[in-house]
DSSP file (Angstrom, degrees, kcal/mol; ACC not computed):
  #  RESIDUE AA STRUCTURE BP1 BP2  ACC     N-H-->O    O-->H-N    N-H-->O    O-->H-N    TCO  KAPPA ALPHA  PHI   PSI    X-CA   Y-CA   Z-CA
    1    1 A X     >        0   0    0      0, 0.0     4,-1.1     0, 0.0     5,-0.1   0.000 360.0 360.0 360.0 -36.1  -18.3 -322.4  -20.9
    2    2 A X  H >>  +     0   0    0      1,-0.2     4,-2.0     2,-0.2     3,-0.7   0.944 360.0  56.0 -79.8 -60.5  -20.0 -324.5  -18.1
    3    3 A X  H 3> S+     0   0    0      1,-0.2     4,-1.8     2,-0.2    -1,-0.2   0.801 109.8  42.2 -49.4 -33.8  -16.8 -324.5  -16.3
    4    4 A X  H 3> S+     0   0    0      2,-0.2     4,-1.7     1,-0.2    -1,-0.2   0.806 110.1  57.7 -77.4 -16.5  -16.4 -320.6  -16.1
    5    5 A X  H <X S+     0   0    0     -4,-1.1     4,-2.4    -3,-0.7    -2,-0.2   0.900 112.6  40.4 -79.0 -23.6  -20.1 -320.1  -15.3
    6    6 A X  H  X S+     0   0    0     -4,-2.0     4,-2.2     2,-0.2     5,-0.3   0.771 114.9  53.0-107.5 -24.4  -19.7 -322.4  -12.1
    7    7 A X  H  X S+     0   0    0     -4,-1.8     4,-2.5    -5,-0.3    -1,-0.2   0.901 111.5  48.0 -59.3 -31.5  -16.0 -320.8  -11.2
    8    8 A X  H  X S+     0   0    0     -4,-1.7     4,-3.0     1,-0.2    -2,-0.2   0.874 113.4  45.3 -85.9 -22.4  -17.7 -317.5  -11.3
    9    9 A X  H  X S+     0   0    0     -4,-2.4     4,-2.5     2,-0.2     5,-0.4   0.923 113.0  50.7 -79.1 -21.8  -20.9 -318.7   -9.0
   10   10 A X  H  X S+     0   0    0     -4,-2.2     4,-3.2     1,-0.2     5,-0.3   0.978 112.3  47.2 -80.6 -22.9  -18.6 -320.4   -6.5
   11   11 A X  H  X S+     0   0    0     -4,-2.5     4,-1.9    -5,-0.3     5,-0.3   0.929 108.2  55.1 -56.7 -44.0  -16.6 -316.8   -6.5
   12   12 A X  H  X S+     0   0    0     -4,-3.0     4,-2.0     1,-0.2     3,-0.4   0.970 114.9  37.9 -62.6 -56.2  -19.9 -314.9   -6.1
   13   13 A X  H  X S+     0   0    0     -4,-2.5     4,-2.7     1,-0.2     5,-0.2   0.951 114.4  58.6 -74.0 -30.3  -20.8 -317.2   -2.6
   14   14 A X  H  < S+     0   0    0     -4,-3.2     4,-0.3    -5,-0.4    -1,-0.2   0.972 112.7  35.9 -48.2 -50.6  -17.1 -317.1   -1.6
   15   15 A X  H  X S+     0   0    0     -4,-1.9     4,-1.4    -3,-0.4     5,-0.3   0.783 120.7  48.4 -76.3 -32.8  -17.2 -313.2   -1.6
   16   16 A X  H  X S+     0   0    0     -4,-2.0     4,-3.2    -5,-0.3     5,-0.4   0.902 110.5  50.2 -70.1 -35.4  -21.0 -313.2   -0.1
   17   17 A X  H  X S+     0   0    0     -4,-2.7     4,-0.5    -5,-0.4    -2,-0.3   0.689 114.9  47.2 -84.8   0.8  -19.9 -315.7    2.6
   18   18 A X  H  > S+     0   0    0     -4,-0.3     4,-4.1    -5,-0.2    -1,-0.2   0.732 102.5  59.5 -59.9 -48.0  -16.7 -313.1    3.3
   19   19 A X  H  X S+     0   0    0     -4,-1.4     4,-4.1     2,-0.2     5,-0.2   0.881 109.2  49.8 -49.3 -59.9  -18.9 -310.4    3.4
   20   20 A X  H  X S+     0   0    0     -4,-3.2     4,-6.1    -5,-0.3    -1,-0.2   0.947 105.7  50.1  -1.2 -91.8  -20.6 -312.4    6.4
   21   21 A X  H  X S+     0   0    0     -4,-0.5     4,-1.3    -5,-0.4    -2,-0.2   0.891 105.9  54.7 -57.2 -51.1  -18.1 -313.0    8.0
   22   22 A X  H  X S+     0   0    0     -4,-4.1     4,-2.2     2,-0.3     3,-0.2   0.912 114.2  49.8 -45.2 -55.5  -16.8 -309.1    8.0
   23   23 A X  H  X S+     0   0    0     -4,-4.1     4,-1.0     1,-0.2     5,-0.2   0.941 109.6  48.4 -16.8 -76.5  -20.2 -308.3    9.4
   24   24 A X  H  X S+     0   0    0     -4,-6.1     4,-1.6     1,-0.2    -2,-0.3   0.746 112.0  43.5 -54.7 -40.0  -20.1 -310.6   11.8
   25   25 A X  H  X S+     0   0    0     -4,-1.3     4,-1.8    -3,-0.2    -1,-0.2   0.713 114.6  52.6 -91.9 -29.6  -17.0 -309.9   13.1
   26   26 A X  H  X S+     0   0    0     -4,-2.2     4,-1.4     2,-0.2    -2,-0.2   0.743 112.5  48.9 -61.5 -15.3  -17.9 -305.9   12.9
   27   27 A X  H  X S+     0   0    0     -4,-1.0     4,-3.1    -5,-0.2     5,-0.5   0.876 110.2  46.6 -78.9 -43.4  -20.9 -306.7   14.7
   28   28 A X  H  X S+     0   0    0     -4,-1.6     4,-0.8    -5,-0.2    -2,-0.2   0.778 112.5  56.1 -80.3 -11.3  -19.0 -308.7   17.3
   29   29 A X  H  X S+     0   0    0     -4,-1.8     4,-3.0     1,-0.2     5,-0.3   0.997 110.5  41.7 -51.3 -67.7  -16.3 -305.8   17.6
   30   30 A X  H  X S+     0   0    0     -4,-1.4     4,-1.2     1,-0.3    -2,-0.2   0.540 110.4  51.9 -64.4 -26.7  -18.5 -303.5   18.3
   31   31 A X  H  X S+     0   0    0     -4,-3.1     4,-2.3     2,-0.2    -1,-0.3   0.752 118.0  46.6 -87.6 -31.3  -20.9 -305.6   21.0
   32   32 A X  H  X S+     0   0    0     -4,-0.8     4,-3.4    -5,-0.5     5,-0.3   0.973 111.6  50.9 -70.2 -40.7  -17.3 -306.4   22.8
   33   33 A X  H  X S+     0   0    0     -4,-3.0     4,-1.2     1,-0.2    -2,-0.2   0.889 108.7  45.1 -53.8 -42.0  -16.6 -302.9   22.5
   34   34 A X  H >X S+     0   0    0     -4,-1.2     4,-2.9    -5,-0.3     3,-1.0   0.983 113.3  56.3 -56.4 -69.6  -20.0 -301.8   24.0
   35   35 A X  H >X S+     0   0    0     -4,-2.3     3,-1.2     1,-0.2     4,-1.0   0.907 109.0  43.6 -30.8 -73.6  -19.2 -304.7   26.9
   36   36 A X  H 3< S+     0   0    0     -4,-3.4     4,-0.4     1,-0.3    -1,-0.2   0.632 112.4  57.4 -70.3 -14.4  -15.6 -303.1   27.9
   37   37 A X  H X< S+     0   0    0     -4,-1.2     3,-0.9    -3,-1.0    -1,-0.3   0.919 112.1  37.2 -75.5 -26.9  -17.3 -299.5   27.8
   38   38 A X  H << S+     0   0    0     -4,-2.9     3,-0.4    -3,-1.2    -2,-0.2   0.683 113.8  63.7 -90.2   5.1  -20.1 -300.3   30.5
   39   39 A X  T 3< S+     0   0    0     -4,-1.0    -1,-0.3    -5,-0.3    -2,-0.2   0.680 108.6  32.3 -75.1 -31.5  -17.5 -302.3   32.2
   40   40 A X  S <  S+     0   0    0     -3,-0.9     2,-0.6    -4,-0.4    -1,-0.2  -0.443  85.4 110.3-139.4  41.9  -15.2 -299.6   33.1
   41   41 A X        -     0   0    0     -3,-0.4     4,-0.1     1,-0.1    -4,-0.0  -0.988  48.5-169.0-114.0 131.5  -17.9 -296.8   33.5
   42   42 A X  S    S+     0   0    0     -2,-0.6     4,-0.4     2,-0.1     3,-0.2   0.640  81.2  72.7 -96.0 -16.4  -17.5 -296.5   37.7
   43   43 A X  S    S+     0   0    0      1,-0.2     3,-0.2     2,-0.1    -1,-0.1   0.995 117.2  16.6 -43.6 -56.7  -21.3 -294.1   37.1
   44   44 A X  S >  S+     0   0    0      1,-0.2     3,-3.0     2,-0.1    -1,-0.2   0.528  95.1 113.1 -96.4  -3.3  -23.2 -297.3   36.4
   45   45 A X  T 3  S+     0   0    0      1,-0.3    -1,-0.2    -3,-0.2    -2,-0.1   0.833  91.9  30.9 -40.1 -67.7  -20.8 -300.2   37.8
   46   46 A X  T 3  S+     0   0    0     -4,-0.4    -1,-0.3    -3,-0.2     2,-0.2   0.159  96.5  91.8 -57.8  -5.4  -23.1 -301.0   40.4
   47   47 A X  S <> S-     0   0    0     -3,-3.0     4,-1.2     1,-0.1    -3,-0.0  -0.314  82.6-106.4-115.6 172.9  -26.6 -300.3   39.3
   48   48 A X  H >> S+     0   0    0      2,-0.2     3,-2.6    -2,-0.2     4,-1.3   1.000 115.8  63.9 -61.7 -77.4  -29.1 -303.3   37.4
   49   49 A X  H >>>S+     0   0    0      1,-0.3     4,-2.7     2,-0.2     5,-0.6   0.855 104.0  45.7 -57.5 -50.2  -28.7 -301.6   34.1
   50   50 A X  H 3>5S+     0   0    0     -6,-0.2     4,-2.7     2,-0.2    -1,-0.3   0.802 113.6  48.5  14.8 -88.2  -25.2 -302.3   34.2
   51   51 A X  H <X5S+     0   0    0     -3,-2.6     4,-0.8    -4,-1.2    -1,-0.2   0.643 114.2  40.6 -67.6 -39.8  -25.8 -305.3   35.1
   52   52 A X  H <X5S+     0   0    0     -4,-1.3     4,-1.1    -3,-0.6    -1,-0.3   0.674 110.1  60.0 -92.5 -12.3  -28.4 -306.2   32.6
   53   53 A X  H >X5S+     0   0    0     -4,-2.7     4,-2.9    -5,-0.3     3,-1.8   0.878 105.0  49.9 -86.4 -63.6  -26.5 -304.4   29.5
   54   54 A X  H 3X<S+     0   0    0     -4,-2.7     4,-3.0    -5,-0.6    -2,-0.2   0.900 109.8  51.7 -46.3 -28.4  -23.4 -306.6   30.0
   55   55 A X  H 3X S+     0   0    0     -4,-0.8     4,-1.6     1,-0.2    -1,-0.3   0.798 109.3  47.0 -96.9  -5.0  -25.4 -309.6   30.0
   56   56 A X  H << S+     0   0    0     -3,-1.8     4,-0.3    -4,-1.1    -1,-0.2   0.813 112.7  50.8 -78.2 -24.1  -27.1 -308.7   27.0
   57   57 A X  H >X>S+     0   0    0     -4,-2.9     4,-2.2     2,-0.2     3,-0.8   0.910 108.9  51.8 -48.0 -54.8  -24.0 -308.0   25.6
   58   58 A X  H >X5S+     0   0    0     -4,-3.0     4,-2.5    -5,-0.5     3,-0.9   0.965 111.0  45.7 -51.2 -52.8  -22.7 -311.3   26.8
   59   59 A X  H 3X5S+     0   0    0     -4,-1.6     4,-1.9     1,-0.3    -1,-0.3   0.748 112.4  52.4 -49.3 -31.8  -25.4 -313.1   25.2
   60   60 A X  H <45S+     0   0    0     -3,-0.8    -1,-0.3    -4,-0.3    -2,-0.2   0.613 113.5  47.3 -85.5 -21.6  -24.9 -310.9   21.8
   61   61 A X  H <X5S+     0   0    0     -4,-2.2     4,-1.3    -3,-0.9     3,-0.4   0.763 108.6  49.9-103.4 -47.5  -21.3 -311.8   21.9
   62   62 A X  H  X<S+     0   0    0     -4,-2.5     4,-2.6    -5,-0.5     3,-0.2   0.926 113.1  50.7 -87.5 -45.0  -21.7 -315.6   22.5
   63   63 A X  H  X S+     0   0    0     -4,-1.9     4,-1.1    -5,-0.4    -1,-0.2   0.689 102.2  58.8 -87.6  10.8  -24.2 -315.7   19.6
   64   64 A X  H  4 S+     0   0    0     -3,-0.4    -2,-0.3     2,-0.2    -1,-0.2   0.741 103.9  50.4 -81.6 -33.4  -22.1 -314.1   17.4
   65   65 A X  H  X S+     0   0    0     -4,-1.3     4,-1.9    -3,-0.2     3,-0.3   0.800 104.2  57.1 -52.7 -48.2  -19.8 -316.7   17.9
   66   66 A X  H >X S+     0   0    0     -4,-2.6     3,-2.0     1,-0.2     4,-0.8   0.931 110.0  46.6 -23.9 -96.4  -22.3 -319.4   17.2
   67   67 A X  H 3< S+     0   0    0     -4,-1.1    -1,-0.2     1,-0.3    -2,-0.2   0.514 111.2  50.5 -76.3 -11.0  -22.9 -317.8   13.9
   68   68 A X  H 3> S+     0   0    0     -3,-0.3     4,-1.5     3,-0.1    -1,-0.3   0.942 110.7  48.5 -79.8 -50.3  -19.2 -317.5   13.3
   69   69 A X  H XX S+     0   0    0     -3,-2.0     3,-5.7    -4,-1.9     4,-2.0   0.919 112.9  50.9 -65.5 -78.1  -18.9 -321.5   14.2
   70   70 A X  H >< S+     0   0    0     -4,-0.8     3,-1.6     1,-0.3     5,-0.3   0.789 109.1  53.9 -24.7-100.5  -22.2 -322.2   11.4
   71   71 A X  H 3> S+     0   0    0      1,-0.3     4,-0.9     2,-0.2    -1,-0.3   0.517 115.2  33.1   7.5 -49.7  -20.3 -320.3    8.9
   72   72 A X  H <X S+     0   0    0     -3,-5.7     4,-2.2    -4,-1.5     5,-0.5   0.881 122.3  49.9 -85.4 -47.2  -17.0 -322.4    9.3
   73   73 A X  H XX S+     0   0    0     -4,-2.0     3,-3.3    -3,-1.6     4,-2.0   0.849 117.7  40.7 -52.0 -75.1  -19.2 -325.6   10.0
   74   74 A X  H 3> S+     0   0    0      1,-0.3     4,-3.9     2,-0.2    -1,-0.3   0.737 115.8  51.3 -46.9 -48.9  -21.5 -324.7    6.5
   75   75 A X  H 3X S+     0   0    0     -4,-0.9     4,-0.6    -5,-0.3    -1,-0.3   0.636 112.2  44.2 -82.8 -14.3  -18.3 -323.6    4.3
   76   76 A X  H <X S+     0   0    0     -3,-3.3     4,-2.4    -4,-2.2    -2,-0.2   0.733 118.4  44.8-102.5 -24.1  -16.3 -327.0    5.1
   77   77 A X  H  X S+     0   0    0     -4,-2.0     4,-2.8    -5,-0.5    -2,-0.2   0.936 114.4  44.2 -72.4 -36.3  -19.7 -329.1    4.5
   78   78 A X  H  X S+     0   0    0     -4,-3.9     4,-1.3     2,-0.2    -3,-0.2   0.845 116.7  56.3 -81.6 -31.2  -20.6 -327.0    1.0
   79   79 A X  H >X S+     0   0    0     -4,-0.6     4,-2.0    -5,-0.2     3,-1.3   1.000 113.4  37.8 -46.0 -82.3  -16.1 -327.8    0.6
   80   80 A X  H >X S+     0   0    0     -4,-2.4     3,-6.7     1,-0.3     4,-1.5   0.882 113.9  60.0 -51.4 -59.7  -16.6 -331.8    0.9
   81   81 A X  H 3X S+     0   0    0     -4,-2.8     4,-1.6     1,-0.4    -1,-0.3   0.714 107.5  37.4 -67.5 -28.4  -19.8 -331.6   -1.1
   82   82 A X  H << S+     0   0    0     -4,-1.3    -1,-0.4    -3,-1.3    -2,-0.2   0.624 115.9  60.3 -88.9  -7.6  -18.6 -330.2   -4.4
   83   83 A X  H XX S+     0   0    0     -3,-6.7     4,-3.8    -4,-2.0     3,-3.0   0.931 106.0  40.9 -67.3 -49.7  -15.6 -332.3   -3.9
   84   84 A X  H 3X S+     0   0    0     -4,-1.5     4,-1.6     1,-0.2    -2,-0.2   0.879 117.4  56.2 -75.1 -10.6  -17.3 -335.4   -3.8
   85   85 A X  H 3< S+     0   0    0     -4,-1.6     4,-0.5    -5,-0.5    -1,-0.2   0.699 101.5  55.7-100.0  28.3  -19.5 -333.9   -6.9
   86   86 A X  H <> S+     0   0    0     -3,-3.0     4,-2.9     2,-0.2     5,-0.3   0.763 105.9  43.5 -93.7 -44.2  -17.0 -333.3   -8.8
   87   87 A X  H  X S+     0   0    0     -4,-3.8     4,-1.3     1,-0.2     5,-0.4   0.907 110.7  59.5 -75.1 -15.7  -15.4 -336.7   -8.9
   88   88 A X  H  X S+     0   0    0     -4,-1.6     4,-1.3    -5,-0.4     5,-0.3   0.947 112.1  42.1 -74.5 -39.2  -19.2 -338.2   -9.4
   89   89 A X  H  > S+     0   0    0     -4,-0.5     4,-2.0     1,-0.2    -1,-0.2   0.921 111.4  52.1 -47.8 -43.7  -19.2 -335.9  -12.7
   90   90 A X  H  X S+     0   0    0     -4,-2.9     4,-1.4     2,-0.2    -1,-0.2   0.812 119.0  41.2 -77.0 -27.2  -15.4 -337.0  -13.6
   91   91 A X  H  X S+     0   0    0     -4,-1.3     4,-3.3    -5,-0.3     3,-0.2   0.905 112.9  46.4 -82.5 -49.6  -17.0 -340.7  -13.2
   92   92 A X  H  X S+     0   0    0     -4,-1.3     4,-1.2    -5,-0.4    -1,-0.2   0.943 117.3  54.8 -59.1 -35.6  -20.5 -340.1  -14.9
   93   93 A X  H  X S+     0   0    0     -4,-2.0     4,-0.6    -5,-0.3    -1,-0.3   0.730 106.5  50.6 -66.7 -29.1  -17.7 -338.2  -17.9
   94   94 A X  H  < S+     0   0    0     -4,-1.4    -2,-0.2    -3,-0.2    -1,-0.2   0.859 104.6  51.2 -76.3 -44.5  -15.8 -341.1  -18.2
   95   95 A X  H  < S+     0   0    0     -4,-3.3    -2,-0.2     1,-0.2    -3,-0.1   0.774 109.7  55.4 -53.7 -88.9  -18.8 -343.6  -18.8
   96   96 A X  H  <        0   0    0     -4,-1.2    -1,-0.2     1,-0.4    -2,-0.2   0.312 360.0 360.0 -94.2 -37.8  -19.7 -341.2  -21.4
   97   97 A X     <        0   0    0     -4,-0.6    -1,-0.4    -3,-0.2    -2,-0.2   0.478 360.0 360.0 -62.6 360.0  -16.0 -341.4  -23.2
């Protein structure tokens, strides 16, 4: 019973922390997408806003990747950490035998 309730919470964060990630990566389409329109508009090439929309873009883009990087970083630490508490359980089950 214990074992299914804890398959079914790590399936619930798997699917939230996908869900994330799909965000994130819709978010960061769409701010590149935004970039390559004001990029190839010849109206505004030249002017400040231009100038200052791409680099908020840039900025929007580079900390979307950051958050991508946390994500992986967070999902490989929460990985190791239920490995190593699993085998402290299988140890702590075995005294118990």
């Amino acid at each position: 019973m214990l074992a299914k309730e804890s398959m079914a919470n790590f399936c619930a964060e798997a699917l939230v922390i996908l869900i994330k990630l799909l965000g994130l990566g819709l978010i960061a389409g769409f701010l590149y997408g935004v970039h390559i329109l004001v990029l190839s508009l010849d109206i505004v090439k030249n002017s400040l806003i231009a100038g200052s929309l791409t680099g908020i873009v840039d900025v929007a883009l580079c900390l979307m990747f950051i958050g991508f990087a946390l994500i992986v970083y967070a999902i490989k630490l929460r990985s190791s950490a239920m490995h190593e508490l699993k085998k402290l359980m299988r140890r702590h089950l075995f005294r118990l035998q």
